[in-house]
C-alpha positions in Angstrom: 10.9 36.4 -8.2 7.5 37.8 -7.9 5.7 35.3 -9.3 5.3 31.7 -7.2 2.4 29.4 -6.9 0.3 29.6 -4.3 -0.3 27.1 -1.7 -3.9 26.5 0.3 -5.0 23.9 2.0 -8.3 22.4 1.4 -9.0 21.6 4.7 -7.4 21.0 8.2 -7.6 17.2 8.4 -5.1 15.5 9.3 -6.1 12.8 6.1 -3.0 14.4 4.0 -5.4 15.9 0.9 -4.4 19.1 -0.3 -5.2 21.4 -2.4 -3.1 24.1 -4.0 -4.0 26.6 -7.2 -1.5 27.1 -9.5 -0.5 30.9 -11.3 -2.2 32.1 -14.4 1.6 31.7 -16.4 3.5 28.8 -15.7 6.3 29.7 -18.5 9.7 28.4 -17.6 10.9 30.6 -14.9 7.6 28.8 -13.2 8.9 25.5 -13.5 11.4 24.9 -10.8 9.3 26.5 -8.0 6.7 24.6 -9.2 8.5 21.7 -8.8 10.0 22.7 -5.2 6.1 23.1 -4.5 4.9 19.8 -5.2 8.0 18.1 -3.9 7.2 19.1 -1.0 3.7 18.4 -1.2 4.6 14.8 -1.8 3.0 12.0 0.5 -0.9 13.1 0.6 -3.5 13.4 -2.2 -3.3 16.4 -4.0 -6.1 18.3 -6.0 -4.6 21.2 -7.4 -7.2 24.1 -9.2 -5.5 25.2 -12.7 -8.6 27.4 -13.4 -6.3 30.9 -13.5 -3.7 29.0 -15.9 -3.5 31.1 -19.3 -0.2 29.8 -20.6 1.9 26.4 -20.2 4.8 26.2 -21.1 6.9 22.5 -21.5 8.6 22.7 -18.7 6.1 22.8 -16.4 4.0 20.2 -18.1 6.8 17.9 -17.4 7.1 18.8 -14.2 3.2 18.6 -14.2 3.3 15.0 -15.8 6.2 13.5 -13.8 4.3 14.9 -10.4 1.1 12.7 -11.8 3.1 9.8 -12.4 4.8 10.1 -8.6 1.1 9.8 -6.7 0.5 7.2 -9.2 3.7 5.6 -7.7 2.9 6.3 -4.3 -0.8 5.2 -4.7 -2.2 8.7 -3.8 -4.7 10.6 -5.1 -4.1 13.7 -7.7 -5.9 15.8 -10.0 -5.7 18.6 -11.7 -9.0 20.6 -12.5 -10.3 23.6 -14.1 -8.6 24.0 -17.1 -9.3 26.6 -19.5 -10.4 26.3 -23.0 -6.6 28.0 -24.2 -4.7 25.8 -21.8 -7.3 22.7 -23.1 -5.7 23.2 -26.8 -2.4 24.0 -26.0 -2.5 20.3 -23.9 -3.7 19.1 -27.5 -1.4 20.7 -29.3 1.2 18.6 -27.2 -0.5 15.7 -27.4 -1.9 15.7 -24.2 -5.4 14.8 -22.8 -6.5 16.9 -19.8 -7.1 13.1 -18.4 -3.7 12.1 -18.0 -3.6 14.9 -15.1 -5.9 12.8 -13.2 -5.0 9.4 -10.6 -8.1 9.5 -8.4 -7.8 7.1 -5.1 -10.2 8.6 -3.0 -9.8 12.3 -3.3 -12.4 14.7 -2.1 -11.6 17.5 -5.0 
């Protein structure tokens, strides 16, 4: 696979935030690397820069959604910022307020 999502870290404090930015298509071949990604991610806040997203696909909306709801569990910090205008109505068309991407506890984003 050529396409994965890229990883960068926002800075190299040892407080556990992150930041990652995700791949302009994140169609279902995206979903389980995306997945593997944050997984892997879990345990620090995470801001994560969906300004390059063009298309979503379900899958990785789920994946997406049930990442949200994990730092919710584990009381850390997540967002997801930078949407674009496309990726805005598609969310809408699904039901889904860019708002619901975003459990803030403290996160420098």
């Amino acid at each position: 696979m050529t396409r994965r999502t890229r990883i960068a870290k926002s800075n190299g404090k040892s407080t556990g935030k992150m930041k990652i930015r995700l791949d302009p298509v994140l169609d279902i071949k995206a979903a389980a690397p995306l997945y593997a990604l944050l997984s892997s991610r879990r345990g620090g806040d995470l801001a994560i820069d969906a300004s390059a997203v063009e298309r979503i696909g379900g899958q990785c909306l789920q994946v997406l959604l049930a990442a949200r709801a994990r730092w919710e569990a584990d009381q850390r910090g997540f967002l997801i910022e930078g949407f674009s205008p496309d990726v805005i109505a598609t969310l809408r068309l699904m039901g889904i307020k860019p708002a619901a991407f975003d459990h803030r506890r403290e996160i420098d984003a």
